[in-house]
Biotite code that builds the C-alpha atoms (Angstrom):
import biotite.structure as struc

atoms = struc.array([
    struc.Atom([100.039, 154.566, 51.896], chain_id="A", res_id=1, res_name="UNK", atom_name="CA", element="C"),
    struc.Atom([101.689, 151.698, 50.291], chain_id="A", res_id=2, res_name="UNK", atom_name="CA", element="C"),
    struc.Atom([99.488, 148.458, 50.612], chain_id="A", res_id=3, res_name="UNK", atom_name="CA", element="C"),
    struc.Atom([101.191, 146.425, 52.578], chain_id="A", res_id=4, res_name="UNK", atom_name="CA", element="C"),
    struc.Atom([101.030, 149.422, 55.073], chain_id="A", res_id=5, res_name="UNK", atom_name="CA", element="C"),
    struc.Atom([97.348, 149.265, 55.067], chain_id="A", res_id=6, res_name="UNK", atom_name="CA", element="C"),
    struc.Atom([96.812, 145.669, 55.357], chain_id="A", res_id=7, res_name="UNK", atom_name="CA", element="C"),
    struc.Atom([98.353, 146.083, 58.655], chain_id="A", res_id=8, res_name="UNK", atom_name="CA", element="C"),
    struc.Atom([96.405, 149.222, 59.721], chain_id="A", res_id=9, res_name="UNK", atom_name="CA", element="C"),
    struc.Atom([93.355, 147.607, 58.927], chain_id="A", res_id=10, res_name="UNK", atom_name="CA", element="C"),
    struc.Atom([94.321, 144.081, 60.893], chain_id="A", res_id=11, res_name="UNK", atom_name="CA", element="C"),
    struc.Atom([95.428, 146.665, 64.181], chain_id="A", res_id=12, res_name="UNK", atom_name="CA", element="C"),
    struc.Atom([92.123, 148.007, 63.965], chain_id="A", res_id=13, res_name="UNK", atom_name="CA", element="C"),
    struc.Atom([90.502, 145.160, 63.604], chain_id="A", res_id=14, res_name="UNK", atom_name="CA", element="C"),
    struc.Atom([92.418, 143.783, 66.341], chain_id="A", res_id=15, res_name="UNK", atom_name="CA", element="C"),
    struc.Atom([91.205, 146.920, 68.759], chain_id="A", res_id=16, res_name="UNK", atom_name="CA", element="C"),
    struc.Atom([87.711, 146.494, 67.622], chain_id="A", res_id=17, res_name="UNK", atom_name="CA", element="C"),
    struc.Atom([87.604, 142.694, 69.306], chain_id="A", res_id=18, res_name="UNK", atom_name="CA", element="C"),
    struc.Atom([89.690, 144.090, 71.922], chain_id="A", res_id=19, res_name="UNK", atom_name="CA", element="C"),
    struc.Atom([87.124, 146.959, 73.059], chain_id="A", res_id=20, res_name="UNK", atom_name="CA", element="C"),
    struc.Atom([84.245, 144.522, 72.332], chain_id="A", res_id=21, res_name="UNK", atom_name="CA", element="C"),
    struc.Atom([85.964, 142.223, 74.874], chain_id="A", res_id=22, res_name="UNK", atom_name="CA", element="C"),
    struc.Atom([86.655, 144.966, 77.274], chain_id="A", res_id=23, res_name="UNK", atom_name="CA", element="C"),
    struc.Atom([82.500, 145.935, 77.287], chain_id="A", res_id=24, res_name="UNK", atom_name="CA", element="C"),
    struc.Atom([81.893, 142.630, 77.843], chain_id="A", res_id=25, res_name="UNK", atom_name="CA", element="C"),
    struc.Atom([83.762, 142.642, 80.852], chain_id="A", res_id=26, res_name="UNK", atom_name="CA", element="C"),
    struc.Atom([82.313, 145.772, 82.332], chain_id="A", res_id=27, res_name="UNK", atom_name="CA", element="C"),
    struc.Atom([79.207, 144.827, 82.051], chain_id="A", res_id=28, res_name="UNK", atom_name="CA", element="C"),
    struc.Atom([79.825, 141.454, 83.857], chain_id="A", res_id=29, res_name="UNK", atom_name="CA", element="C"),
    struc.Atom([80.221, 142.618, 87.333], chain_id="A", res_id=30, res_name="UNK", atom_name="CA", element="C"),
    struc.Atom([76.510, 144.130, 87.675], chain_id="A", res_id=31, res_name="UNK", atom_name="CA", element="C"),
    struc.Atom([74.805, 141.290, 86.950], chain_id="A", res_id=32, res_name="UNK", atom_name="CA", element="C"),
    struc.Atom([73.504, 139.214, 89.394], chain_id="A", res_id=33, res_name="UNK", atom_name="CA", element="C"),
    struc.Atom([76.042, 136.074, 90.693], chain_id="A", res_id=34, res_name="UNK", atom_name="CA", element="C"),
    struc.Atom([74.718, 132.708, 90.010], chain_id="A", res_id=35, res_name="UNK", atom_name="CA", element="C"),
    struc.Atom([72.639, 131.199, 93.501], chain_id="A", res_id=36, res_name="UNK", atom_name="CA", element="C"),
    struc.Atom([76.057, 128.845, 94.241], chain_id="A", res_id=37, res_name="UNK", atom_name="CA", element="C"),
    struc.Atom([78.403, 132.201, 94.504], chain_id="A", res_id=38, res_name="UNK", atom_name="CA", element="C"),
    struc.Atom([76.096, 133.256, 96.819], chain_id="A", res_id=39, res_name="UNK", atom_name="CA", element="C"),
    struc.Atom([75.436, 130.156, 98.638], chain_id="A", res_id=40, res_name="UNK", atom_name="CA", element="C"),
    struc.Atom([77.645, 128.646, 101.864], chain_id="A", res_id=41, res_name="UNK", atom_name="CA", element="C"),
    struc.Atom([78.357, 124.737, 101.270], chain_id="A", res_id=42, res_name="UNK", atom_name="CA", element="C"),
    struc.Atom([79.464, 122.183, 103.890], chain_id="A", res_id=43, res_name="UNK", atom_name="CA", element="C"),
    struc.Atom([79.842, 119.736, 106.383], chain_id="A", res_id=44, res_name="UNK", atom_name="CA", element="C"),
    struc.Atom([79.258, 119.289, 110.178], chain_id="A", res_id=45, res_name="UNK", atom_name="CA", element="C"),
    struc.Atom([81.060, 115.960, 111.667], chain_id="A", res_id=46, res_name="UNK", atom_name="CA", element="C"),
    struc.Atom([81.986, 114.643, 115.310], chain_id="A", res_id=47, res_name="UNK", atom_name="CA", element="C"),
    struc.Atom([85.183, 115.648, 116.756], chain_id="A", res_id=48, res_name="UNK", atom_name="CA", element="C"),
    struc.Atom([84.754, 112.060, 118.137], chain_id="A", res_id=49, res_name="UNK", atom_name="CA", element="C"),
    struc.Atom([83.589, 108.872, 116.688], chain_id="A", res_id=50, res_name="UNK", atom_name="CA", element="C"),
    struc.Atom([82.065, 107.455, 120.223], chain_id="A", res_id=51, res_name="UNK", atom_name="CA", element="C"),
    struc.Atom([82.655, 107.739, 123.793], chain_id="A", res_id=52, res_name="UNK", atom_name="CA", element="C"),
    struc.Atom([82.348, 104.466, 125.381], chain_id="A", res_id=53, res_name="UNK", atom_name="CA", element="C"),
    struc.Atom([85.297, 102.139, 126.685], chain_id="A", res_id=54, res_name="UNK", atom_name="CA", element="C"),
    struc.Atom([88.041, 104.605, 127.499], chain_id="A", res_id=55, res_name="UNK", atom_name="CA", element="C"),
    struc.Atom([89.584, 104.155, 123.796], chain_id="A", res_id=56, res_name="UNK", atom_name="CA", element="C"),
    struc.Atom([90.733, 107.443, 122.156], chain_id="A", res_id=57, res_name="UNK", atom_name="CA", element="C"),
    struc.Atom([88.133, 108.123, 119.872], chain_id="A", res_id=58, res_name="UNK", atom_name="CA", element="C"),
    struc.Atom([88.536, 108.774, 116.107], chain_id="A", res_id=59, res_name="UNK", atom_name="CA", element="C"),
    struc.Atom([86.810, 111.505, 114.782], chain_id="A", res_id=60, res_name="UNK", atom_name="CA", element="C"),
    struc.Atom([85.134, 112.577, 111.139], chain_id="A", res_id=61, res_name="UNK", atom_name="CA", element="C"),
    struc.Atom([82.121, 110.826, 111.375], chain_id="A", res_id=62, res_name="UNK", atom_name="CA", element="C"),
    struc.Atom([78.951, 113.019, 109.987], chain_id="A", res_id=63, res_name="UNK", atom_name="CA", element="C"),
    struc.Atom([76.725, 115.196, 111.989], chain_id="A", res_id=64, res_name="UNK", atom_name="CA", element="C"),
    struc.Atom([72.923, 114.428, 110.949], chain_id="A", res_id=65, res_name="UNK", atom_name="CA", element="C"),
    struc.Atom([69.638, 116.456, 111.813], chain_id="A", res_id=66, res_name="UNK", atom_name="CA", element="C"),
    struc.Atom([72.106, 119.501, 113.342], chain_id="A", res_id=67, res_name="UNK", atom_name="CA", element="C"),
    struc.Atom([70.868, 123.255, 111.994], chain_id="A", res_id=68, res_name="UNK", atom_name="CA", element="C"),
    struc.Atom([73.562, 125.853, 111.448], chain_id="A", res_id=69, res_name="UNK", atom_name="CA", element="C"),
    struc.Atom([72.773, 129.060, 112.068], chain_id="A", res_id=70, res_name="UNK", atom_name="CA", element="C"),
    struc.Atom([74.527, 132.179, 110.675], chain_id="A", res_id=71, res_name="UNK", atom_name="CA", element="C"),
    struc.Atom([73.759, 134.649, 113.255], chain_id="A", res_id=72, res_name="UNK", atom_name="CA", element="C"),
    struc.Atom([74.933, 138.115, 112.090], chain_id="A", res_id=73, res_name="UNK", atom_name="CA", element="C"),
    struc.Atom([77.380, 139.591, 114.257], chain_id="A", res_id=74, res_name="UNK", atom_name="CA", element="C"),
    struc.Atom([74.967, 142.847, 115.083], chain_id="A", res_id=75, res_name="UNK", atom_name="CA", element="C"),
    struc.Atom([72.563, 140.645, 116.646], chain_id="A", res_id=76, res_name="UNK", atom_name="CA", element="C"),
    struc.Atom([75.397, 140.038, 119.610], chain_id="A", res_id=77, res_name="UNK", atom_name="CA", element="C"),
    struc.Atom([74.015, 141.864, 122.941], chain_id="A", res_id=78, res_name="UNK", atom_name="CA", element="C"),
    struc.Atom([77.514, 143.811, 123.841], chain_id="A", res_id=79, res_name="UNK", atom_name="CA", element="C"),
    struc.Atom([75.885, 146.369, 126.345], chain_id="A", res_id=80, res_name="UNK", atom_name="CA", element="C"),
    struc.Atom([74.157, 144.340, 128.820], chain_id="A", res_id=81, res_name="UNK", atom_name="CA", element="C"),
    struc.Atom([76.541, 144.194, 131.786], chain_id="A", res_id=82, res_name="UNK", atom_name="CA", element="C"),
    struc.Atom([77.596, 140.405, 133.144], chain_id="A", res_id=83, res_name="UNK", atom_name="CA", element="C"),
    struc.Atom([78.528, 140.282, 137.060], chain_id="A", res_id=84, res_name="UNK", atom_name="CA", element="C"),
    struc.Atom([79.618, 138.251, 139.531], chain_id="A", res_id=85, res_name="UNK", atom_name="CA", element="C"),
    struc.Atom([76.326, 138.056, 141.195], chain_id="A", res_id=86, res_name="UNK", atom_name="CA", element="C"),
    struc.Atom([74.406, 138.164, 138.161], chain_id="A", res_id=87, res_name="UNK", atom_name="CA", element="C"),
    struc.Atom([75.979, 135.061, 137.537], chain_id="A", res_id=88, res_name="UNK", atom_name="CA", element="C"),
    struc.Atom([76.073, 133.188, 141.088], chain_id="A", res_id=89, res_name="UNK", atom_name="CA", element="C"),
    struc.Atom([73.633, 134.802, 143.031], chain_id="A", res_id=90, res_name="UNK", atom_name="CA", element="C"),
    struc.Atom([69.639, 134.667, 142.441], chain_id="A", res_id=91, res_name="UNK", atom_name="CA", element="C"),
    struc.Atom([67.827, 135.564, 140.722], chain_id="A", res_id=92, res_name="UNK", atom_name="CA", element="C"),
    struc.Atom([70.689, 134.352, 138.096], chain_id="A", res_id=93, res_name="UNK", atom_name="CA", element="C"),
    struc.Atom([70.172, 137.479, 135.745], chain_id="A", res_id=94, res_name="UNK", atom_name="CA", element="C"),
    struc.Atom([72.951, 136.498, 133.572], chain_id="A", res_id=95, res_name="UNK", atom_name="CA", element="C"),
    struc.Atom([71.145, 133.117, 131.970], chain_id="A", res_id=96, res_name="UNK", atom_name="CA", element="C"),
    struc.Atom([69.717, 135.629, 129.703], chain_id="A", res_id=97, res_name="UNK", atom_name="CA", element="C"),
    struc.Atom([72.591, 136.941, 127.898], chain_id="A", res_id=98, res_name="UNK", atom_name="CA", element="C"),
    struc.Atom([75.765, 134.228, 129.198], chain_id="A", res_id=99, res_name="UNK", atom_name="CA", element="C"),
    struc.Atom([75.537, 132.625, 125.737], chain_id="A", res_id=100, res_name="UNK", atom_name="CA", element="C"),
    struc.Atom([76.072, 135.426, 123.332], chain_id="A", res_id=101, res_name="UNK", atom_name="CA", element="C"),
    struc.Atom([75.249, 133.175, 120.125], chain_id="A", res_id=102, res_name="UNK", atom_name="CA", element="C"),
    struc.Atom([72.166, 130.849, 121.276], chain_id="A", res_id=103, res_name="UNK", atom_name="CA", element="C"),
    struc.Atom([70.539, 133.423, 122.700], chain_id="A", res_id=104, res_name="UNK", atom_name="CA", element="C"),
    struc.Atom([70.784, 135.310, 119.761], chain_id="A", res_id=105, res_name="UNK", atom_name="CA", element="C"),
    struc.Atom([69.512, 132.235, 118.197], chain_id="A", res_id=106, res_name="UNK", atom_name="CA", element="C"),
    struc.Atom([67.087, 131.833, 121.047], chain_id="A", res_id=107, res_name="UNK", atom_name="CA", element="C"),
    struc.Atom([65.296, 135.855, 120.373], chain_id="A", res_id=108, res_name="UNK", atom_name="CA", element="C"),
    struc.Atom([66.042, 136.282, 116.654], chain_id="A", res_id=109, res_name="UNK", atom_name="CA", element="C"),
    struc.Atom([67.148, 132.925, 114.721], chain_id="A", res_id=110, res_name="UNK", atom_name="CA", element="C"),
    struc.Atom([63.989, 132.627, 112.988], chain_id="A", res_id=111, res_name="UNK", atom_name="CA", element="C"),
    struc.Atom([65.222, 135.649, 110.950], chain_id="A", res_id=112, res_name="UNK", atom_name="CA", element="C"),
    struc.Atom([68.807, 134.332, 110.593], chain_id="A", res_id=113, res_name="UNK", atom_name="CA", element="C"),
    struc.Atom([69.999, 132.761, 107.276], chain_id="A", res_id=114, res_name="UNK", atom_name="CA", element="C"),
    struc.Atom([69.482, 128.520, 108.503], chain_id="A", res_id=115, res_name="UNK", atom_name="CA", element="C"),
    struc.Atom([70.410, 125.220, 107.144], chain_id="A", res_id=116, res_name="UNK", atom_name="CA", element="C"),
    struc.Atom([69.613, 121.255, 108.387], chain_id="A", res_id=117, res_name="UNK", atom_name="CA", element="C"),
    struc.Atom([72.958, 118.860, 107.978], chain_id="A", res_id=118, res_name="UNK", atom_name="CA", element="C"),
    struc.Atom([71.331, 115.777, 106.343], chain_id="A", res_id=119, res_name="UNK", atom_name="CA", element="C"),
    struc.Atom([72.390, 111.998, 107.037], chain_id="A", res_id=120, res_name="UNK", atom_name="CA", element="C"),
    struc.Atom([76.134, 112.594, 106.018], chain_id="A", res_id=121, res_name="UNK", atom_name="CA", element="C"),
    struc.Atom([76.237, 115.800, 107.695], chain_id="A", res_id=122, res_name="UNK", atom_name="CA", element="C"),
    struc.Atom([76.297, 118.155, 104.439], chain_id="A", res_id=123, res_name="UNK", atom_name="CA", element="C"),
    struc.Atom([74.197, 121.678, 104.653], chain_id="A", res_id=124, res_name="UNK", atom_name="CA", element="C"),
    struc.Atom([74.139, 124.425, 102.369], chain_id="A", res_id=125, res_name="UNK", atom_name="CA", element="C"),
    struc.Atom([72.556, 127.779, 103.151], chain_id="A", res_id=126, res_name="UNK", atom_name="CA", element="C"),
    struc.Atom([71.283, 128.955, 99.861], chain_id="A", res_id=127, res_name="UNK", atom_name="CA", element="C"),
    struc.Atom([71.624, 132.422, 100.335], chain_id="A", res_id=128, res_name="UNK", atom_name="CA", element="C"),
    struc.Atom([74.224, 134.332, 102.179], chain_id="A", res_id=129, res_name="UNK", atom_name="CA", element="C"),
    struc.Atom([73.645, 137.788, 102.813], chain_id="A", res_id=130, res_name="UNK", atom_name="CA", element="C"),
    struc.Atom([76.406, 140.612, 102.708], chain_id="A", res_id=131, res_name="UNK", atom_name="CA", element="C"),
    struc.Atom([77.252, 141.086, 106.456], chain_id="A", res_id=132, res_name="UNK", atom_name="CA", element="C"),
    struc.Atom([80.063, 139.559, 108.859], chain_id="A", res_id=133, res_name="UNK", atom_name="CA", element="C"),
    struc.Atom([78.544, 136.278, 110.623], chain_id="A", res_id=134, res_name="UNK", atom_name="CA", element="C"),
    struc.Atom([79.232, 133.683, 113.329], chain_id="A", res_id=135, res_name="UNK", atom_name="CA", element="C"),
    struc.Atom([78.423, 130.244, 112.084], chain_id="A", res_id=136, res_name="UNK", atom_name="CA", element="C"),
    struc.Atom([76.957, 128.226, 114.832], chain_id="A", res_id=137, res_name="UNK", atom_name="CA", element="C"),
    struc.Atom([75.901, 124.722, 114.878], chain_id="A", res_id=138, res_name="UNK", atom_name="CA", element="C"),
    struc.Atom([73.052, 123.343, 116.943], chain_id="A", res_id=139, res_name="UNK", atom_name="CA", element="C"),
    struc.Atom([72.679, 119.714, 117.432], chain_id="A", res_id=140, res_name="UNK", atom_name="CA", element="C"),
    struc.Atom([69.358, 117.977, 117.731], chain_id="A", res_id=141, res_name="UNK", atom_name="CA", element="C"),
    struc.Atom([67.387, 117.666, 120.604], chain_id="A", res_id=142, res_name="UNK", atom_name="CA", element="C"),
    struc.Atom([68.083, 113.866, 121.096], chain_id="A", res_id=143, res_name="UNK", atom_name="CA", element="C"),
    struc.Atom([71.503, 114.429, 119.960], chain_id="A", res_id=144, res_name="UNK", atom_name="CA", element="C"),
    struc.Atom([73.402, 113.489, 123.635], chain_id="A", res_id=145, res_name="UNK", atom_name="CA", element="C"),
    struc.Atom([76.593, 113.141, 121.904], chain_id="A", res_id=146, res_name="UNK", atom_name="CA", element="C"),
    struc.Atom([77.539, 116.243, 120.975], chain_id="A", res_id=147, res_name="UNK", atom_name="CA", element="C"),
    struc.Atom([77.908, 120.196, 122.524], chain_id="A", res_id=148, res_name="UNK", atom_name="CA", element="C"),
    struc.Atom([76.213, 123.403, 120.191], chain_id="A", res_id=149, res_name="UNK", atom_name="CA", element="C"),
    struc.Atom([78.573, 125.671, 118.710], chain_id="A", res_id=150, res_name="UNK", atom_name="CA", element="C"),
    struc.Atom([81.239, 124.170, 117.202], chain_id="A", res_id=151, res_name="UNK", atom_name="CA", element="C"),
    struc.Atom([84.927, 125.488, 115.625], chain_id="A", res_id=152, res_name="UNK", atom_name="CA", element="C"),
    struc.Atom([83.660, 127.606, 113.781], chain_id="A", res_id=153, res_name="UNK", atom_name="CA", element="C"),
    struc.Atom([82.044, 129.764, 116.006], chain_id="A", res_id=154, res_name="UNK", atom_name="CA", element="C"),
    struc.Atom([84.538, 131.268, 117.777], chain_id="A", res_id=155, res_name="UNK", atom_name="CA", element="C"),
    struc.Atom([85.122, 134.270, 115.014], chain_id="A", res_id=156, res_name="UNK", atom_name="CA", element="C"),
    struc.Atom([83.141, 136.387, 112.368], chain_id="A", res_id=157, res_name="UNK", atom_name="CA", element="C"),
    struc.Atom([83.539, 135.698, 109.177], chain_id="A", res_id=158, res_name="UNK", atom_name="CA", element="C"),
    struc.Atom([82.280, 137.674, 106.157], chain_id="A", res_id=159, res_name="UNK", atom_name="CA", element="C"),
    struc.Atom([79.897, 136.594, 103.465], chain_id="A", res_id=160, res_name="UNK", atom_name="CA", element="C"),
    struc.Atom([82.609, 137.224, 100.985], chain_id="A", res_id=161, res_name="UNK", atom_name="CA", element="C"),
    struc.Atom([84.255, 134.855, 103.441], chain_id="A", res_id=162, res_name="UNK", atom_name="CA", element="C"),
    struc.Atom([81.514, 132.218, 103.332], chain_id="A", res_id=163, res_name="UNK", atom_name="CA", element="C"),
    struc.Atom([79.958, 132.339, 99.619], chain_id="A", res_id=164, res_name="UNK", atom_name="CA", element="C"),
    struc.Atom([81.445, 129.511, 97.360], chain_id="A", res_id=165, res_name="UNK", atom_name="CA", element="C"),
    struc.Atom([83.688, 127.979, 100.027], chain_id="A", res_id=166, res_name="UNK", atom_name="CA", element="C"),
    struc.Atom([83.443, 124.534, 101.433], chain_id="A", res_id=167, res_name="UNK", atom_name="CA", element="C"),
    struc.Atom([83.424, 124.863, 105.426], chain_id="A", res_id=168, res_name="UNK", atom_name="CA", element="C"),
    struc.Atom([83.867, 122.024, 107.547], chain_id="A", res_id=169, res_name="UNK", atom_name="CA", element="C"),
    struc.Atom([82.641, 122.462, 111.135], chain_id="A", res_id=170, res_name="UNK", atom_name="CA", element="C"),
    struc.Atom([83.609, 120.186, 114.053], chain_id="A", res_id=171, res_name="UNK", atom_name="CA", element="C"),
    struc.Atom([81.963, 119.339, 116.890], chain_id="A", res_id=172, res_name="UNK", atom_name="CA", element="C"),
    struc.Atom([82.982, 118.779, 120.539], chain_id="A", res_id=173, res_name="UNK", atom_name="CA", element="C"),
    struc.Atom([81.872, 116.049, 122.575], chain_id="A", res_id=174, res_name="UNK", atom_name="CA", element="C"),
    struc.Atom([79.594, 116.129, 125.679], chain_id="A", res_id=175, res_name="UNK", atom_name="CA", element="C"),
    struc.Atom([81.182, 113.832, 128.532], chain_id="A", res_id=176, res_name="UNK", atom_name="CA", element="C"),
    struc.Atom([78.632, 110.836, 128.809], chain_id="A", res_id=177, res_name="UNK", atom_name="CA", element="C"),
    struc.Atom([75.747, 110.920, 131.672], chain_id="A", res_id=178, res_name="UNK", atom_name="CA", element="C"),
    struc.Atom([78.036, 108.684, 133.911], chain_id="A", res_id=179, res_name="UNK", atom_name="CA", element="C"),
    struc.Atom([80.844, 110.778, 133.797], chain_id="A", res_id=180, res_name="UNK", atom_name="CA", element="C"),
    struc.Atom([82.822, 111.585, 137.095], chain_id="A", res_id=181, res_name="UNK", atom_name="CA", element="C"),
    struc.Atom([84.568, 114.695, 137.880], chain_id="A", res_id=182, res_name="UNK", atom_name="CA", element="C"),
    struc.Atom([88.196, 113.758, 138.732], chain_id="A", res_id=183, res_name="UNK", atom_name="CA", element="C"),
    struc.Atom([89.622, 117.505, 139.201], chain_id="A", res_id=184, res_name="UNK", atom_name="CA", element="C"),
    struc.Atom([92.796, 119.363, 136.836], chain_id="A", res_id=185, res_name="UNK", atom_name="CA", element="C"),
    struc.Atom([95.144, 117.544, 139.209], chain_id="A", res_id=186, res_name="UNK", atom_name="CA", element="C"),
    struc.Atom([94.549, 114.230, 137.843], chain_id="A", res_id=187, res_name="UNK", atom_name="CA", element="C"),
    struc.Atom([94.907, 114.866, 134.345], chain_id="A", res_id=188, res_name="UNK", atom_name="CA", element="C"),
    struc.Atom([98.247, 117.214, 135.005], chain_id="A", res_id=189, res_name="UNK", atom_name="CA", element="C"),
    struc.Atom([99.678, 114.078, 134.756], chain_id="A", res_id=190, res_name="UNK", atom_name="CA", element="C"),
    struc.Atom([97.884, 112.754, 130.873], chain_id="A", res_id=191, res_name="UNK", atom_name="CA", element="C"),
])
């Protein structure tokens, strides 16, 4: 072998020896444990108004404080107990019980659901998300009148691939104030 022929076998095996080194590196990156922020859901509850009063169209964005989001797994969801017309209308009102699929999941078994308090600018993070599919639900505090539970982001399941390491903003919907009047769909056929 002539030498310049050798001082280029030796530099391609050098070259595969950092290149397999690299490659176990790799492989062996995967099984370790993620860091706590991969596994962690980060975010944001805020109004989907900014206040109520005066008849103005309200502006919304403004934080959620106090509020505790709850990721309620989507197992703990009652799907066989059978809702009726007069379980709804007629007493003894059976359906209370299970009308709310979410809170009263929250209501039997949210002590054991993954939790997290929004603090004054409405920012939460749930440290540890479990592998599972979940419905994120937001409750607002007791003397919160402002605003309803649940909010947008409740309506589907979403995995914890889904939720680990991404920002999630929830909003909000408004309660109508306490001296609200009904005015009927007819009315507002016309807004």
């Amino acid at each position: 072998m002539k030498p310049m022929q050798r001082v280029w076998m030796l530099s391609l095996v050098g070259i595969g020896s950092v290149w397999a080194g690299a490659v176990g590196v790799t492989t062996q990156t995967p099984t370790q444990t993620p860091p706590a922020r991969a596994r962690s859901l980060s975010g944001r509850v805020v109004s989907g108004v900014l206040s109520r009063g005066g008849g103005a169209v309200p502006a919304s964005g403004h934080p959620v404080a106090e509020a505790t989001i709850h990721l309620v797994p989507v197992s703990a969801i009652d799907v066989t107990t059978p809702i009726t017309a007069s379980a709804i209308y007629a007493a003894p009102y059976i359906a209370e019980a299970v009308d709310e699929p979410l809170e009263d999941a929250i209501r039997r078994h949210g002590a054991g659901f993954p939790t997290a308090t929004t603090d004054a600018q409405g920012r939460f993070i749930v440290a540890d998300v479990p592998d599972g599919r979940y419905f994120v639900h937001v409750t607002p505090q007791a003397q919160d009148t402002e605003h309803l539970p649940g909010g947008d982001q409740s309506r589907r399941s979403l995995s914890a691939q889904e939720l680990r390491g991404q920002p999630l903003t929830i909003r909000l919907s408004s309660r109508p104030p306490a001296a609200a009047r009904y005015t009927g769909s007819t009315r507002c056929l016309a807004c």
